[in-house]
N, C-alpha and C positions, 0 to 999 in steps of 0.2 A: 441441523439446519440444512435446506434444499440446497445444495449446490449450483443451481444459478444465481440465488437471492446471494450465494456470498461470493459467485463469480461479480454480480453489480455492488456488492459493498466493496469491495478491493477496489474495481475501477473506480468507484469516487473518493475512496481514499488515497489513492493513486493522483487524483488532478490534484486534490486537496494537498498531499505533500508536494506534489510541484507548486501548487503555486505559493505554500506559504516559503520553498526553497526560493523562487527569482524574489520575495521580498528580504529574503535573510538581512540585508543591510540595511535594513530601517532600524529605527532604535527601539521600537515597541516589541519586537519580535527576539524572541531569545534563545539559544541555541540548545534552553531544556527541551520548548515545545517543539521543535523540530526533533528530537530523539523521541520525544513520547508519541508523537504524530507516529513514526518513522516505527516505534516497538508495536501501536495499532494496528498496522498495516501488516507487520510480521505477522501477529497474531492470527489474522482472516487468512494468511494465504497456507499457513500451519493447519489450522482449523479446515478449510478449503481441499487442501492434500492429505489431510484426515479423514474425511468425509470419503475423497474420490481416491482412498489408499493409494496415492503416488508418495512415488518413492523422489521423485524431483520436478519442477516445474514445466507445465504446456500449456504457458500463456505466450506465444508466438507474438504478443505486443509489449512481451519485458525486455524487448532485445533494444539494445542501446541505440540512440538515435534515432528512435520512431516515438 
């Protein structure tokens, strides 16, 4: 898979685990699909650093508080 196509599916997996994290305290939402969200996301960024054989991450927007 091209490596920007899976540089844009990480970033939408990315909003998508934030936002199902500020709902965490509702009662519909349960702390599997937050893991399973959360193991998708591994997935593409594994898959991602496979593709572009890195050895660790250079996404300059995984830095905390941004």
């Amino acid at each position: 898979m091209d490596s920007l196509v899976l540089l844009r599916r990480i970033q939408r997996k990315r909003k998508e685990l934030d936002r199902l994290a500020r709902k965490f305290d509702c009662r519909n939402l349960t702390s599997g699909l937050l893991y399973r969200k959360s193991c998708e996301l591994d997935r593409l960024i594994v898959e991602y650093m496979r593709v572009n054989r890195q050895m660790e991450l250079d996404f300059p927007d995984f830095l905390p508080g941004r």
